[in-house]
C-alpha positions in Angstrom: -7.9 3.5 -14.2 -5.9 1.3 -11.6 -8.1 -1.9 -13.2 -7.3 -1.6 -16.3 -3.1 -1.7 -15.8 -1.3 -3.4 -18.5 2.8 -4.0 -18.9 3.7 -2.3 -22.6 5.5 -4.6 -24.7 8.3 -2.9 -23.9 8.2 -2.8 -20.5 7.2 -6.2 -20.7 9.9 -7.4 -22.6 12.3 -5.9 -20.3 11.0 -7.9 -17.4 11.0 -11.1 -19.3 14.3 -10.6 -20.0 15.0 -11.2 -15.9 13.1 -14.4 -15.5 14.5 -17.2 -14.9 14.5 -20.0 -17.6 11.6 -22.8 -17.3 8.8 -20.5 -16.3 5.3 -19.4 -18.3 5.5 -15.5 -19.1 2.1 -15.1 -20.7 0.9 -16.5 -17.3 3.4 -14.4 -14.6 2.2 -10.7 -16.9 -1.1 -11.8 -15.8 -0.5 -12.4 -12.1 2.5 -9.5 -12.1 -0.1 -6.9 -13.8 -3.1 -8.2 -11.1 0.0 -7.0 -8.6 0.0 -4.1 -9.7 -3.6 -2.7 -10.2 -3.8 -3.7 -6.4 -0.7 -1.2 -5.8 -3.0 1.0 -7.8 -6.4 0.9 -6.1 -4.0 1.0 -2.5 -2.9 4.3 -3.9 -6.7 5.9 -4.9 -7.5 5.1 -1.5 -4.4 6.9 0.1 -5.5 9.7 -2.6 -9.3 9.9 -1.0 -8.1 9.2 2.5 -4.7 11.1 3.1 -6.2 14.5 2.1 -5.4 17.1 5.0 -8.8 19.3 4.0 -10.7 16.3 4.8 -9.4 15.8 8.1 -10.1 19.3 8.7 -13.5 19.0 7.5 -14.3 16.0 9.6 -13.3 17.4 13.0 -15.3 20.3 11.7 -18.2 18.2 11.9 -17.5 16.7 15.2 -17.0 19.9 16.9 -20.3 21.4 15.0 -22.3 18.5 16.0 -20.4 18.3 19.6 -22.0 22.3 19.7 -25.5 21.1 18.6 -25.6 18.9 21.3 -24.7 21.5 24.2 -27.2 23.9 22.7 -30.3 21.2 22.2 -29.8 20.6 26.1 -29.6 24.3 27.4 -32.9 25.2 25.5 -34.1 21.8 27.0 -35.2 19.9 23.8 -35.2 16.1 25.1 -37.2 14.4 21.9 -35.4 10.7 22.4 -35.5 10.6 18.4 -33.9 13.7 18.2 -31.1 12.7 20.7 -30.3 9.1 19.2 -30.4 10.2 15.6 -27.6 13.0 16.5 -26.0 10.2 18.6 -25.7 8.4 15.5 -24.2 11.4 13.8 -21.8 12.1 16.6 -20.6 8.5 16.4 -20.1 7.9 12.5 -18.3 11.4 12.1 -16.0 10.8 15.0 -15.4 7.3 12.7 -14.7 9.0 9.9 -12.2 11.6 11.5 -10.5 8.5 13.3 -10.2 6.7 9.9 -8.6 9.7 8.3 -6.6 10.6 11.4 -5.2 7.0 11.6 -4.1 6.9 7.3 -2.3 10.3 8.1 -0.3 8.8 10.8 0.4 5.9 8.8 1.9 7.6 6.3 3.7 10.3 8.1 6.7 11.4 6.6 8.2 9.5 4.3 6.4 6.7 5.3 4.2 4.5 2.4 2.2 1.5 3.6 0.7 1.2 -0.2 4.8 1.0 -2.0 6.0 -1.4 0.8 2.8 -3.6 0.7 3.7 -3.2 -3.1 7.3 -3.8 -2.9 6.7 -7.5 -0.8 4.4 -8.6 -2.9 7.3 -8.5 -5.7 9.6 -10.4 -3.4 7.0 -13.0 -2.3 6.3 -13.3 -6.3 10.0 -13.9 -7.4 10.0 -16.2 -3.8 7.3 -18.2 -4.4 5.8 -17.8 -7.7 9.2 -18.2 -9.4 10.7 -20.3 -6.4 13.9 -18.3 -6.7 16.0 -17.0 -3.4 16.1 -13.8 -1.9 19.2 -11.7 -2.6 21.3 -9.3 -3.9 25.5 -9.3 -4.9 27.6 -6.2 -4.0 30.9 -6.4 -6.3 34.2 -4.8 -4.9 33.4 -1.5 -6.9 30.1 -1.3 -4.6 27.9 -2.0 -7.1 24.6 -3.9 -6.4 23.2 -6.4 -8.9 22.0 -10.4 -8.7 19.3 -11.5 -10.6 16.3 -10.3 -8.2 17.7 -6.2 -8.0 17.4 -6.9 -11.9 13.7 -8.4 -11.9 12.7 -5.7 -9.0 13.9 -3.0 -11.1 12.4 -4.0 -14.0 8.7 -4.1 -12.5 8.7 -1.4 -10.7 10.4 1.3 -13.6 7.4 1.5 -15.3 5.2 1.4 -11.7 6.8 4.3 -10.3 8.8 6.0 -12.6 11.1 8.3 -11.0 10.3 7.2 -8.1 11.8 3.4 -8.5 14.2 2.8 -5.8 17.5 2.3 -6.7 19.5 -0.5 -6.7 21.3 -0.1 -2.5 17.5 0.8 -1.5 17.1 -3.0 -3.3 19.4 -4.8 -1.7 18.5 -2.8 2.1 14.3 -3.9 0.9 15.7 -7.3 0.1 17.4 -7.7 3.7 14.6 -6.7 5.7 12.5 -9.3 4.1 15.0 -11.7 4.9 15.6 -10.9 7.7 11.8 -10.7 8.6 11.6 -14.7 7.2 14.6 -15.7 9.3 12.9 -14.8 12.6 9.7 -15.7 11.3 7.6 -12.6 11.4 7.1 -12.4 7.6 3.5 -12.8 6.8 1.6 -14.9 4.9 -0.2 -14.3 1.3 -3.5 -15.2 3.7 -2.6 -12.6 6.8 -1.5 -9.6 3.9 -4.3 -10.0 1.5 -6.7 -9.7 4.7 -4.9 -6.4 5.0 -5.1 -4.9 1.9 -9.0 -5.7 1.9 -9.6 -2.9 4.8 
């Protein structure tokens, strides 16, 4: 169950070991493991939502009731009860196959509003919550590193798995954000929380 996320000991202790000295772990698991079980329930609801069958099974409705309609008026049934109460059918299915419609464009391709959503959270924590800056060091060999690649990495390998990005994915993730912050369209915990809530 997304709710009931918990960091292992482990994977805890791996994070911990990226902190920055001064600050409270026991309190940051709790705010970093909240983080995550929103990631989680963002991902059910791409899971219920993002199925193709459903789409198809909503504009199957539409259509069907769209049919019902044309047929009730050629055999000249005109009950007003009738008529609004498959209005109101007409209008909450064509919802519904909207909704679904606009989560399938939203995550077309390799597109993923719930792991970017996830991924600035992250940032804003180590940002705000640990009032640390937003970067990432490239040595002559290429190599990417810095203290927040290290702290990114370490919450999201046991969050994703195999699918953590890796560490020039980082640094490009990092950019955008500052680069988002420098012109001033980055958003604020307000504005993206009202987001995740519909």
């Amino acid at each position: 169950m997304a709710n009931d996320f918990t960091f292992s000991d482990v994977d805890w202790a791996a994070i911990e070991a990226t902190l920055p000295e001064g600050c409270h772990p026991a309190l940051l698991r709790n705010k970093l493991e909240e983080e995550v079980r929103g990631f989680k329930n963002l991902e059910n609801i791409h899971a219920r939502w993002g199925s193709k069958s459903s789409l198809t099974n909503w504009k199957a409705i539409v259509d069907r009731l769209s049919e019902l309609e044309v047929l009730t008026k050629q055999v000249g049934y005109t009950d007003p009860n009738w008529r609004a109460a498959l209005a109101e059918f007409q209008n909450t299915a064509k919802d519904y196959y909207e909704a679904y419609e606009m989560h399938r464009r939203a995550y077309r391709g390799r597109q993923n509003p719930a792991r970017m959503f996830f991924y600035w959270r992250v940032l804003d924590f180590w940002r705000n919550d640990l009032e640390q800056p937003l970067g990432a060091s490239t040595s002559e060999s290429g190599v990417v590193g810095g203290p927040l690649v290290l702290f990114f990495n370490a919450v999201m390998r046991p969050v994703l798995s195999e699918h953590c990005p890796r560490p020039h994915t980082v640094r490009e993730i990092i950019r955008r954000e500052q680069a988002m912050r420098r012109t001033g369209r980055g958003r604020s915990r307000r504005q993206v929380k009202k987001v995740a809530r519909h």
